[in-house]
TIDO-110388 format. One record per residue (C-alpha): residue in one letter; x, y, z. Coordinates in Angstrom, 3 decimals, always signed. Example, Ala and Ser with C-alpha at 12.3 -4.5 7.8 and 13.67 -1.06 7.14 Angstrom:
// residues 2
+------+----------+----------+----------+
| code |        x |        y |        z |
+------+----------+----------+----------+
|    A |  +12.300 |   -4.500 |   +7.800 |
|    S |  +13.670 |   -1.060 |   +7.140 |
+------+----------+----------+----------+
END
This chain:
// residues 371
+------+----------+----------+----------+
| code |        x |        y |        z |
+------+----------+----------+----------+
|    X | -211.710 | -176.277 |  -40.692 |
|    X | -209.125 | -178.055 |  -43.015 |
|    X | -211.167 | -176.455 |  -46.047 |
|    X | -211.275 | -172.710 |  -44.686 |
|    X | -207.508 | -173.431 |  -44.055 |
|    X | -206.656 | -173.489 |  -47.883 |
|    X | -209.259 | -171.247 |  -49.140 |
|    X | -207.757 | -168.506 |  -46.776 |
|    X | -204.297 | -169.762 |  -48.780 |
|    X | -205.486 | -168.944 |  -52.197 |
|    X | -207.274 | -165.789 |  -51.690 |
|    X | -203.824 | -164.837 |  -50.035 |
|    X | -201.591 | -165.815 |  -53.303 |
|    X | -204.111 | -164.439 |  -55.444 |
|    X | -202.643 | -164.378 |  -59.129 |
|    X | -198.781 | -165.129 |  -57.818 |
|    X | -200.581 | -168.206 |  -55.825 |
|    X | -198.191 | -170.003 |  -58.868 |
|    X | -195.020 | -168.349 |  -57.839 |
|    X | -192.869 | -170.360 |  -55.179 |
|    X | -192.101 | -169.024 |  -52.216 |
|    X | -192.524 | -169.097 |  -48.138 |
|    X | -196.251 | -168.259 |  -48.527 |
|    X | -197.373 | -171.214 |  -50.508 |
|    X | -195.219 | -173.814 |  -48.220 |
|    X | -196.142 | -172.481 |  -45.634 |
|    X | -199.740 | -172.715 |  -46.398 |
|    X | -199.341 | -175.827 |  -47.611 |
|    X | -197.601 | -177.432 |  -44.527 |
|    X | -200.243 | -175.426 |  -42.133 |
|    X | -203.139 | -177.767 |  -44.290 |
|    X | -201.217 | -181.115 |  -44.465 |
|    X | -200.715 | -180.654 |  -40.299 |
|    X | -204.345 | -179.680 |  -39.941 |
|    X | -205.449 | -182.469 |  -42.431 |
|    X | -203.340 | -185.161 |  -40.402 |
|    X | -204.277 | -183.407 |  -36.459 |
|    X | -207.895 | -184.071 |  -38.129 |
|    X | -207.280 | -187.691 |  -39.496 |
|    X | -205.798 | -188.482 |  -36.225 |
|    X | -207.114 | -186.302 |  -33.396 |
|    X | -207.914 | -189.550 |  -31.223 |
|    X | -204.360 | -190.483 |  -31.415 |
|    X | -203.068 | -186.982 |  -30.456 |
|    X | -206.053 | -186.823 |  -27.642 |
|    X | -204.918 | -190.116 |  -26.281 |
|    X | -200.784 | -188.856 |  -26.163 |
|    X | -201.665 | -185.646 |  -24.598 |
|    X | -203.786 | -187.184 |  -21.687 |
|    X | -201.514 | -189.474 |  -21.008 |
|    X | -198.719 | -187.352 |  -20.552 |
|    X | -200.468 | -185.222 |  -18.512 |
|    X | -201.905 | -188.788 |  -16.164 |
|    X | -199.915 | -189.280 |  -12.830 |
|    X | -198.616 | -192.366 |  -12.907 |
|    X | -197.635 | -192.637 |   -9.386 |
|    X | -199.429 | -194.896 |   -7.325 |
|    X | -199.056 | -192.535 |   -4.251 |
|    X | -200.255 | -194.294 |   -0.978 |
|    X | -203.851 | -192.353 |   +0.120 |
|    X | -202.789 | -192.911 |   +3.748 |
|    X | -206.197 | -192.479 |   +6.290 |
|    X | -208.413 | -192.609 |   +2.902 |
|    X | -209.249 | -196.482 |   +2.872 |
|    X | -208.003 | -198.414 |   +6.158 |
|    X | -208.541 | -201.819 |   +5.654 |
|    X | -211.639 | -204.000 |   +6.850 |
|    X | -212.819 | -207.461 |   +6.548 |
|    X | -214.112 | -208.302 |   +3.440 |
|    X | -217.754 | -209.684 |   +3.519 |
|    X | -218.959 | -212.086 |   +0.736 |
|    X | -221.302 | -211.600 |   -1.471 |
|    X | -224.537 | -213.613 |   -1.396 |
|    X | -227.718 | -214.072 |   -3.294 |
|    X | -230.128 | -213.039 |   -0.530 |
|    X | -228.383 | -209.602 |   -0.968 |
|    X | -230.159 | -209.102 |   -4.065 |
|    X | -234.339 | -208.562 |   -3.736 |
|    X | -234.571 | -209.350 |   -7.694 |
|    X | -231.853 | -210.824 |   -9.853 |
|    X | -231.749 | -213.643 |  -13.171 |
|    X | -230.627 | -217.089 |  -12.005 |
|    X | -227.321 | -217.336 |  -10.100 |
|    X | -226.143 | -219.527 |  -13.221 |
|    X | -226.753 | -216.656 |  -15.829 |
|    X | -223.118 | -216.083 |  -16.439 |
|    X | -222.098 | -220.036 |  -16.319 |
|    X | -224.453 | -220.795 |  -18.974 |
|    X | -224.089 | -217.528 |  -20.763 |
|    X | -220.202 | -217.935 |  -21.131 |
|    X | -220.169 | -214.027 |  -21.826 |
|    X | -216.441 | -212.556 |  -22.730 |
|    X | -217.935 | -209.194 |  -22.042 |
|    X | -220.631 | -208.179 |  -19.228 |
|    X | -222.338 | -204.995 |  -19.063 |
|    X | -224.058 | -203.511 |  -16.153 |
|    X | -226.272 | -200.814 |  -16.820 |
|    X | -226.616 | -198.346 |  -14.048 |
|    X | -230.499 | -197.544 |  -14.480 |
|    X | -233.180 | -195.527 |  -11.923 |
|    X | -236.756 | -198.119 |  -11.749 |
|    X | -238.616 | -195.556 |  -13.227 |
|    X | -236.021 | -195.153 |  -16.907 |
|    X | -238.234 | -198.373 |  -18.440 |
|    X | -238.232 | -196.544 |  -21.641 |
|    X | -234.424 | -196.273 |  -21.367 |
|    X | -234.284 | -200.211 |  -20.617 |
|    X | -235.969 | -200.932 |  -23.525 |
|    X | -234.225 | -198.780 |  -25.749 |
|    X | -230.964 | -200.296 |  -24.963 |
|    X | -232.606 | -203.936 |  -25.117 |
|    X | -234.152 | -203.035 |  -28.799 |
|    X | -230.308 | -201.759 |  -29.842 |
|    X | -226.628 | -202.371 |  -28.229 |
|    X | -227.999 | -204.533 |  -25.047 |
|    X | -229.473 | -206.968 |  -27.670 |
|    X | -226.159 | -207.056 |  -29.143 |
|    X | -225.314 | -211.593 |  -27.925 |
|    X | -221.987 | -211.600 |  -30.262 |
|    X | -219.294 | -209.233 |  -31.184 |
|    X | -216.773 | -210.170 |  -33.362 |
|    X | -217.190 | -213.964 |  -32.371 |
|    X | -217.782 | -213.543 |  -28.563 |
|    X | -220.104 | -213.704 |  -26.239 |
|    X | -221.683 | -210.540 |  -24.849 |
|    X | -224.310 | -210.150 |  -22.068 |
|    X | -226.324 | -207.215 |  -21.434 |
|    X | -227.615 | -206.860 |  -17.056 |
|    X | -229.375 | -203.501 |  -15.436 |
|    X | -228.386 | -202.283 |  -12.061 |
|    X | -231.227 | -200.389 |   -9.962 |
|    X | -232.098 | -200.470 |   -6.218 |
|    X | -235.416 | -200.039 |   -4.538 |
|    X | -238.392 | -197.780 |   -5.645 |
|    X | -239.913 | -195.335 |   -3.107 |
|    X | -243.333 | -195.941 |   -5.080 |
|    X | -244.736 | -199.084 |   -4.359 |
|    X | -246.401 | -199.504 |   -7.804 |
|    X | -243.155 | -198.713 |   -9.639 |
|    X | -241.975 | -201.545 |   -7.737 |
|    X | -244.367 | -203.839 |   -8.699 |
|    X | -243.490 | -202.842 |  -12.356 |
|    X | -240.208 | -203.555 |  -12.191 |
|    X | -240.650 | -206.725 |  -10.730 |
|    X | -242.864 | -208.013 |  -13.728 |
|    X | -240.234 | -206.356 |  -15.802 |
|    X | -237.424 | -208.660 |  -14.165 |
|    X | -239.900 | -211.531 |  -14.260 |
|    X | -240.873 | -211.320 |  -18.168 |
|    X | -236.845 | -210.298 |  -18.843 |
|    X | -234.601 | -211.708 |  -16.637 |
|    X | -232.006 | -208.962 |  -17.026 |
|    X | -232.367 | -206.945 |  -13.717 |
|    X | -230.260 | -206.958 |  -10.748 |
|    X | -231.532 | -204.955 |   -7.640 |
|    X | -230.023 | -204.285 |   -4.775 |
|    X | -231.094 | -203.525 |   -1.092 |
|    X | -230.757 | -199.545 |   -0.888 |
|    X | -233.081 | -196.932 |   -1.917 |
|    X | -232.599 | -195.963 |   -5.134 |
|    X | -231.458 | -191.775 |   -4.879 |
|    X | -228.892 | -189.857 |   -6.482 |
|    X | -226.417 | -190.219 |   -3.302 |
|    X | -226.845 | -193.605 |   -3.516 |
|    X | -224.996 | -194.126 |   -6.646 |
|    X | -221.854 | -194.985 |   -4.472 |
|    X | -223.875 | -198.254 |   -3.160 |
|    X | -225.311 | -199.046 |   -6.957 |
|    X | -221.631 | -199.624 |   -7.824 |
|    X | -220.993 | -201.200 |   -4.956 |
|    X | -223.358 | -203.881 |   -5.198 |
|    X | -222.744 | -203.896 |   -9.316 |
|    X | -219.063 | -204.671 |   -8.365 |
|    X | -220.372 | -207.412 |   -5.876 |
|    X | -222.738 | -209.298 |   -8.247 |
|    X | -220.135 | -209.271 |  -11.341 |
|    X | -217.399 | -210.818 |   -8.798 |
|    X | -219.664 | -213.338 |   -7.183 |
|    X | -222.136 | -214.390 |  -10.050 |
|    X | -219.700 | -213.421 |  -13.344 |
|    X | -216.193 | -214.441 |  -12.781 |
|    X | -215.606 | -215.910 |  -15.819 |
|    X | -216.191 | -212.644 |  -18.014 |
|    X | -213.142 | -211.125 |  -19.305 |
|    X | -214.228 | -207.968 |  -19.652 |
|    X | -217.413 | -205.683 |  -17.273 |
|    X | -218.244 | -202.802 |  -18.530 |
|    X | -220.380 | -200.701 |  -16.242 |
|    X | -222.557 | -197.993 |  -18.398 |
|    X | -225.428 | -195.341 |  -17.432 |
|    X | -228.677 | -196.076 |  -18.805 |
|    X | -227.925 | -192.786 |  -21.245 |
|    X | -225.397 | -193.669 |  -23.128 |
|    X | -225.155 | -195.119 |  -26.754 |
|    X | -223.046 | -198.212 |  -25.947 |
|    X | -220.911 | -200.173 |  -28.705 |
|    X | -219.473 | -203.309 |  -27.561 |
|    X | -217.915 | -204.454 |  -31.203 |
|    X | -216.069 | -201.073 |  -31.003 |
|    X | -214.858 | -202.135 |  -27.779 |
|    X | -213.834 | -205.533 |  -28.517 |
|    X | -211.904 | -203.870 |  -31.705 |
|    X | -210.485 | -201.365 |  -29.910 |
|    X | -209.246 | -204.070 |  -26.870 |
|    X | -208.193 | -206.422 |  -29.862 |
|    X | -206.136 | -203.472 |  -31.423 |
|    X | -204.847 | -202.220 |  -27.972 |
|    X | -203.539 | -205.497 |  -25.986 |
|    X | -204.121 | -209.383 |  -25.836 |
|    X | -207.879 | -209.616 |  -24.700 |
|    X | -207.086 | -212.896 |  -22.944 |
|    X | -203.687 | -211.308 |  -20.743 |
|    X | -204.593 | -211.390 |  -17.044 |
|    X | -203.588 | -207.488 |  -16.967 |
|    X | -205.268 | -205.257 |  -14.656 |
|    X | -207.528 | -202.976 |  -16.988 |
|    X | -209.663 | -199.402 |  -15.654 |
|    X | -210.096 | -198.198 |  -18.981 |
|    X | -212.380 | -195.021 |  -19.834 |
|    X | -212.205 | -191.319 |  -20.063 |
|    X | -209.835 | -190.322 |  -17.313 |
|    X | -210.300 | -187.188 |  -15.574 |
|    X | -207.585 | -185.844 |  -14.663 |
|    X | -206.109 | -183.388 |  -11.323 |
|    X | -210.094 | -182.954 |   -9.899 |
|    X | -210.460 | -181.316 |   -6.762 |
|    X | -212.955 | -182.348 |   -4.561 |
|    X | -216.010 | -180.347 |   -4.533 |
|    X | -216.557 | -178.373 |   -1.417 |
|    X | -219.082 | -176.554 |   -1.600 |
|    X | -221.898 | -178.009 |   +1.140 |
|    X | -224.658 | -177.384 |   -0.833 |
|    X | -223.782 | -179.005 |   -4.171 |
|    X | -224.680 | -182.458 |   -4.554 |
|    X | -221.247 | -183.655 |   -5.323 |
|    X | -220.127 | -182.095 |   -1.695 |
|    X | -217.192 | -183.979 |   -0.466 |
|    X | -215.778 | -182.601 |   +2.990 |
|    X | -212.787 | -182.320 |   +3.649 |
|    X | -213.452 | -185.058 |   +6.822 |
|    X | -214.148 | -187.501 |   +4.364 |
|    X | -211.064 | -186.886 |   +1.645 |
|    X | -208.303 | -184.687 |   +2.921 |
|    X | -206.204 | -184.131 |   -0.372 |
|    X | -206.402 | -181.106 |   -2.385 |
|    X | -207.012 | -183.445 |   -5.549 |
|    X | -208.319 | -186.719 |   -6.818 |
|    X | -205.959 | -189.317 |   -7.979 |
|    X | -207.020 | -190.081 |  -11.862 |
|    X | -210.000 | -191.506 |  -12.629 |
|    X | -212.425 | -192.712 |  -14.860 |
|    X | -215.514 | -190.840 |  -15.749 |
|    X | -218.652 | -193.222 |  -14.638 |
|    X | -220.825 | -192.864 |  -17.537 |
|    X | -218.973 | -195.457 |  -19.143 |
|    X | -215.774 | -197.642 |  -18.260 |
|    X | -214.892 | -201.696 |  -18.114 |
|    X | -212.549 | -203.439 |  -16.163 |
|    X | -210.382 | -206.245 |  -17.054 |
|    X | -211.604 | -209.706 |  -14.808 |
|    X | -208.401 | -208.934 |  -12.197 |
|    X | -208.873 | -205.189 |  -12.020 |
|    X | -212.631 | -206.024 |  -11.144 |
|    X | -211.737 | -208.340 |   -8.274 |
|    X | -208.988 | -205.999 |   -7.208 |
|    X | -211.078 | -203.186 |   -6.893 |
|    X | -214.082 | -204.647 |   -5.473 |
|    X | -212.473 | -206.018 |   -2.607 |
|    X | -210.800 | -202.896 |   -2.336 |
|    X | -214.381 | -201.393 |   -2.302 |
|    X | -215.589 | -204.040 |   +0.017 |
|    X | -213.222 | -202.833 |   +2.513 |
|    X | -213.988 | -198.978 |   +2.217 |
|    X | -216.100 | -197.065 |   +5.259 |
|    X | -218.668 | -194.992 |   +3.513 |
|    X | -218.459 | -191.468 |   +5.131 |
|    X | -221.386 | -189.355 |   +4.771 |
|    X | -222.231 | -188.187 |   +2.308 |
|    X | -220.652 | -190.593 |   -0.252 |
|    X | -217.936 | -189.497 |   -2.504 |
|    X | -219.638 | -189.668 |   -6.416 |
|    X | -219.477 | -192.865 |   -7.699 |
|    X | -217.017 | -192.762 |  -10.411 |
|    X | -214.501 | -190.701 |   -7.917 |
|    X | -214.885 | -193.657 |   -5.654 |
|    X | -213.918 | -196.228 |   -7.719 |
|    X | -210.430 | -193.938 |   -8.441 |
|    X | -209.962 | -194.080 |   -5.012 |
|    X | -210.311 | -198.223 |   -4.894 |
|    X | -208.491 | -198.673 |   -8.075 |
|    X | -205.811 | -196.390 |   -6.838 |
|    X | -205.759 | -197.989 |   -3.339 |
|    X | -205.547 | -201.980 |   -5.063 |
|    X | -202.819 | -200.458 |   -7.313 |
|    X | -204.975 | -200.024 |  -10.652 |
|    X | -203.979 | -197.297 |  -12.851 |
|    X | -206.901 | -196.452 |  -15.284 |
|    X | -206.017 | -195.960 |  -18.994 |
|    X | -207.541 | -193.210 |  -21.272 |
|    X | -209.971 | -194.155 |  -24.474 |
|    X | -210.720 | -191.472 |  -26.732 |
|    X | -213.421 | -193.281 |  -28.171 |
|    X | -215.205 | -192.816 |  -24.660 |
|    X | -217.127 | -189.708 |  -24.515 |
|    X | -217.214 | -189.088 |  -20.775 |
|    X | -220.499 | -186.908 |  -21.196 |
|    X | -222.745 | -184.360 |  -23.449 |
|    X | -221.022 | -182.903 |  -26.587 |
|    X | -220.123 | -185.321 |  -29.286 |
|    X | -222.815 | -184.585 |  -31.965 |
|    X | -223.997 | -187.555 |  -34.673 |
|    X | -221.790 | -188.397 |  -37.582 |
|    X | -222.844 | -192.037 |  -38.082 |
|    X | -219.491 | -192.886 |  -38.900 |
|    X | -218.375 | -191.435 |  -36.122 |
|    X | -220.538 | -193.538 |  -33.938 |
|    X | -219.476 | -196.687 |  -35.571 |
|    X | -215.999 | -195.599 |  -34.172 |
|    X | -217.104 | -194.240 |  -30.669 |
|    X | -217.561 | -196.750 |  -28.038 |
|    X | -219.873 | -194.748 |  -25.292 |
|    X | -221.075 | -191.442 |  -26.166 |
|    X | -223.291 | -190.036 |  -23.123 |
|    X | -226.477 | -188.252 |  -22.647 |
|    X | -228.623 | -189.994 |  -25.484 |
|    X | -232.267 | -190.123 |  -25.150 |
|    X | -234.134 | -193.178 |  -25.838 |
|    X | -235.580 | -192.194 |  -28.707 |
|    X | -232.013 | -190.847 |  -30.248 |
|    X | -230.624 | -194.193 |  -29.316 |
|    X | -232.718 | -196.179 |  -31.088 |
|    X | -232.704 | -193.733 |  -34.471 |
|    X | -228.597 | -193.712 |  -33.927 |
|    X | -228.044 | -197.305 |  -33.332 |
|    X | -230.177 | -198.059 |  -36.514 |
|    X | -228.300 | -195.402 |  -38.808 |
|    X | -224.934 | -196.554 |  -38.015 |
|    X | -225.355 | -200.235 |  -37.823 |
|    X | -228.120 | -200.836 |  -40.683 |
|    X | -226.336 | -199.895 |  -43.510 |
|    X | -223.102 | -200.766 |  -44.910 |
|    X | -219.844 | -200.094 |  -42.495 |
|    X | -218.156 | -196.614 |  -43.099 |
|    X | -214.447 | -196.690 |  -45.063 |
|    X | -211.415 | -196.399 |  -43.277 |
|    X | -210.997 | -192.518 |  -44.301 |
|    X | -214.523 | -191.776 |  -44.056 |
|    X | -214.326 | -193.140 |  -39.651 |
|    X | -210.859 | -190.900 |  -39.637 |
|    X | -212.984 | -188.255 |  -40.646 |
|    X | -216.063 | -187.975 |  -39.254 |
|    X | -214.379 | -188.792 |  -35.611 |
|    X | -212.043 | -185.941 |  -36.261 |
|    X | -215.173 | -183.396 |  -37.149 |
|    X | -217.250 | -185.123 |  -33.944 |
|    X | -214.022 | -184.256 |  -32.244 |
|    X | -213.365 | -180.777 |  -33.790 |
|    X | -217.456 | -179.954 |  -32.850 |
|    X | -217.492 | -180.663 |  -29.105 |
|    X | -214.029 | -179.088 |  -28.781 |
|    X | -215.922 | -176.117 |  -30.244 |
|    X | -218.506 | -176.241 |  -28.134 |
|    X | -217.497 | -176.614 |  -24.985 |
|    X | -214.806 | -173.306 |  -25.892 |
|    X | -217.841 | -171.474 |  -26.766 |
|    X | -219.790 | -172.542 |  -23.394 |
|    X | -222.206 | -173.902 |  -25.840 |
|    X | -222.170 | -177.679 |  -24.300 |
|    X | -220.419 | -179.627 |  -21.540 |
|    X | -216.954 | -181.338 |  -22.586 |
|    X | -216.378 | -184.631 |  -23.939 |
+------+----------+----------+----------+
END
């Protein structure tokens, strides 16, 4: 883009391209702004997003009354690793992977690439999937020799459907509180996206103390959503269950971690929420705790938030989620960008900004969904 940008300058000064004037400066100026929106298109992403966030914690009065908190015990769980995983473990960064019992090739994939990932950047990272129960007893049966010979799956007690996502998160909220205080950082992630956790850790280095007790939502925000109403979608959310013409801001659920206090703020908040029927989607709901326990969530450009950002493998090493990879894409992607030598500053700057640039593009054109 930068490139056409000056070659549509010179064939417009022709032989008096030599000759000052407003035409050359102002085809100059028009390049050095594109060069720099390029260079720095996160940083201008980020500003705009969050001047467009509401940062008023309104009060959702009638959304989330407030119940009794119950506690969260093993016997809850039909499979999970020892309640001690996390105590021995001493992770500074847990991720839960939302994943369906029948994605084992998606499981495995993440294990043979960013799940497998122990340290980043001298700390301790730990790698968990999330799945409830299969409606096929010998899918079952897999998974539990999967959990047996692994010891990385948590499952709760709900059947394991699409409107059950709400109650996946629920009990993936439950288990981090109970069994993984200690962690710093949980990230929860779908089982089809290309994960980074030393981008993360850089970024949350960069970005803010990693050991402040600050409350953290941090992901793509979606901003101003209104509800979908339509009864026979399958994000159908009447207006029974959630009154207000909008959302408040939230994070998409594909990808997003929470600081150790946001976690435990939000989870109780969850704890206390009626489900109506049907749910609310998953990453809605967890606005609607986070903005109930007084958790703002914070926008990360490096956070896809779903289909559209194509390869650049420097890009990637930037990019800390980037949804809607297939297994076989995340293991050929997680090799190029991390087997070879680390991408220069300019060359990240870059390749982000034509990632960027391309899924802008894209999604204008209808061609894919946005970032």
């Amino acid at each position: 883009m930068v490139g056409r940008g000056l070659w549509v300058c010179k064939i417009r000064l022709g032989k008096r391209g030599t000759r000052l004037g407003v035409a050359p400066l102002l085809c100059a100026s028009v390049s050095g702004a594109a060069l720099l929106a390029l260079l720095f298109v996160d940083l201008i992403e980020s500003w705009v997003t969050s001047m467009s966030m509401n940062a008023a914690l309104e009060p959702q009065v009638g959304v989330l009354p407030p119940q009794s908190v119950p506690p969260t015990r093993p016997e809850e769980f039909l499979l999970m690793p020892s309640p001690l995983v996390c105590q021995r473990a001493k992770p500074h960064l847990i991720t839960m992977v939302i994943s369906a019992p029948a994605n084992q090739r998606a499981r495995q994939a993440i294990r043979d690439t960013w799940g497998g990932v122990v340290e980043a950047g001298g700390l301790r990272v730990m790698t968990l999937f999330m799945v409830g129960v299969a409606s096929d007893p010998g899918l079952s049966k897999l998974l539990i020799e999967e959990a047996r010979e692994r010891g990385d799956v948590v499952q709760g007690r709900f059947l394991d459907t699409y409107s059950n996502l709400t109650l996946k998160t629920l009990s993936m909220l439950g288990w981090a509180r109970r069994f993984c205080p200690q962690a710093h950082f949980t990230a929860k992630v779908d089982d089809d996206v290309l994960f980074n956790p030393s981008a993360l850790l850089h970024f949350l280095n960069k970005s803010r103390n990693p050991y402040e007790q600050e409350d953290l939502y941090l992901g793509r925000v979606h901003l101003k959503v209104a509800p979908d109403r339509d009864p026979d979608s399958k994000h159908y959310h009447p207006p029974g269950a959630y009154p207000p013409s909008v959302y408040p801001d939230y994070c998409s659920g594909t990808a997003y971690v929470l600081s150790r206090s946001a976690l435990l703020k939000i989870s109780l908040a969850a704890s206390a929420l009626p489900l109506s029927a049907p749910l609310p989607p998953e990453d809605v709901f967890v606005g609607l705790c986070a903005r109930v326990a007084g958790v703002l969530p914070s926008h990360c450009p490096f956070f896809s938030g779903g289909p559209g950002v194509p390869y650049g493998r420097c890009c990637y090493q930037a990019m800390v989620a980037v949804h809607h990879i297939s297994p076989g894409e995340m293991t050929r992607y997680w090799a190029e960008s991390h087997s070879s030598q680390r991408c220069s500053w300019l060359s990240v700057r870059v390749s982000l900004g034509v990632c960027k640039v391309r899924a802008m593009l894209g999604t204008a054109l209808g061609l894919e969904q946005g970032l």
